[in-house]
N, C-alpha and C positions, 0 to 999 in steps of 0.2 A: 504494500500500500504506500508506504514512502518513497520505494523506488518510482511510482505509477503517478507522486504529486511532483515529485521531483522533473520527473520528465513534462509534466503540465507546464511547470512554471518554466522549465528552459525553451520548450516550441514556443509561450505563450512571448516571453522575450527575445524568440529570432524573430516569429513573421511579426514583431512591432515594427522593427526596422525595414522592411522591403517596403519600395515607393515603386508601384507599374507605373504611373505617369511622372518622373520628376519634371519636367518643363511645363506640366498642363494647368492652368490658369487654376483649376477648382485645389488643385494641390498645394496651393500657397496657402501660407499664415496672413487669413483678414480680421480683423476685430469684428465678431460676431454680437450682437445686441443680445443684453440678456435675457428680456423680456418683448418677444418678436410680437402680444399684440397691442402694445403702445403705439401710434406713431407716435415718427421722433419730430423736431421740428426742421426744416429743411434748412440749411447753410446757404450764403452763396457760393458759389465754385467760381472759379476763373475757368475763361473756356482759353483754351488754348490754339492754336494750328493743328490741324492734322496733318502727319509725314504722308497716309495715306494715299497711295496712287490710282489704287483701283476699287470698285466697290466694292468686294469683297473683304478686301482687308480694312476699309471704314468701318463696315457691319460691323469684323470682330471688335475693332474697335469700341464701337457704342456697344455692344452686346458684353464684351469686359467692364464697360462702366455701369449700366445697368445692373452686373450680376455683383458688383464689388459696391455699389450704393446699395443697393438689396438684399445684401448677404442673408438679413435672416428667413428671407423667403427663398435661396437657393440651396440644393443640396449637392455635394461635394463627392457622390458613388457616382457609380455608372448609374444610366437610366435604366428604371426595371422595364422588363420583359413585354410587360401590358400595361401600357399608359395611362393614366388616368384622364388626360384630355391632353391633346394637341391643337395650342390656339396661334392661327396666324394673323401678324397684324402688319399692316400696310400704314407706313407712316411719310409724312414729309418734313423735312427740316427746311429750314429758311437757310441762306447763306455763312450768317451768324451762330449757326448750330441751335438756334431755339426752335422747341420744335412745334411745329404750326398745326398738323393734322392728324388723326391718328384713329384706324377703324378695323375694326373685326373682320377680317376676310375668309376667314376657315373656323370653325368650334365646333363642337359635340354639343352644345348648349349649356352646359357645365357655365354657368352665370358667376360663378366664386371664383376660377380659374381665368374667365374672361376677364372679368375685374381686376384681378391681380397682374395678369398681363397688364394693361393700360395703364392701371396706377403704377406699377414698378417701370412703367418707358417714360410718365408723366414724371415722375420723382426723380429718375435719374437725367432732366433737361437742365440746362441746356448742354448741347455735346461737342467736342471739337468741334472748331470750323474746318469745313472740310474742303479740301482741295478745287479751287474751281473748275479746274478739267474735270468734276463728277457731277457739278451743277448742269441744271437744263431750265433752261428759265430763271436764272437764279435760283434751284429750288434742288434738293437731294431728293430721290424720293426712293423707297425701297421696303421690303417685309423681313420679318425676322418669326421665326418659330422659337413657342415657347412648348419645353416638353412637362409636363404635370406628373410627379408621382402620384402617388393615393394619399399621402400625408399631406398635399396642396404643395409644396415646394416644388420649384422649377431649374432647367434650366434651357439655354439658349442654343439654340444649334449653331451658330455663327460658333459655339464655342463648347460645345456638347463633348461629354465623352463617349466612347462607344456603349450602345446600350446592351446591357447583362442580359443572358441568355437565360431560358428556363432551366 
């Protein structure tokens, strides 16, 4: 029996240290909120330039600020197997990175999930300015999916890790 705790407690302190994703954004140390259903009161940010070239790499962009202003709404595993809701939403930013519009283009109807999408892209405004070679009209305009476990926490595909198998 002490050979059998013994052995618990040394697997339990190897696999602590193995990292499968070390460069993957959810794998970083964020300051989590303790009490995720307070809000908190919102800051101002300085919006900066984006390096962004293309649109794709703006997305991750704003999809890392969203998921790192909202940390207590995102989860930091792989996504499970069977989603709880997949909401897309189609947004525009202005020039300035403030963001002008923003609407449901994909849901399950999941109304708590839709919500939390919109409030967590509306919370984390405004976002870099973004390169004007991505501008059209003055205007960014693009979707971003948010993935929903069962526990309501999310996260972004612009920045998703692979989702867990059954």
């Amino acid at each position: 029996m002490k050979k059998r705790s013994m052995c618990f407690v040394l697997l339990s302190s190897m696999t602590g240290c193995v990292n499968q994703y070390p460069n993957d954004f959810y794998t970083r140390q964020t300051p989590v909120a303790l009490v995720p259903d307070v809000p908190s009161v919102p800051t101002p940010r300085r919006v900066g330039a984006s390096a962004a070239v293309s649109i794709d790499r703006y997305k991750s962009e704003i999809a890392a600020q969203i998921a790192q202003i909202n940390a207590n709404w995102v989860y930091r595993e792989n996504p499970q197997p069977m989603l709880r809701a997949v909401i897309v939403v189609h947004y525009v930013l202005a020039s300035d990175g403030r963001l002008l519009k923003a609407d449901i283009v994909r849901s399950n109807q999941d109304k708590e999930a839709e919500n939390t999408a919109l409030a967590s892209l509306r919370n984390s405004a405004p976002f870099p300015l973004p390169n004007p070679r991505l501008l059209k009209g003055g205007r960014f305009e693009a979707s971003e999916t948010w993935l929903f476990n069962d526990d309501g926490r999310f996260q972004l595909r612009s920045i998703a890790l692979p989702q867990a198998t059954e």
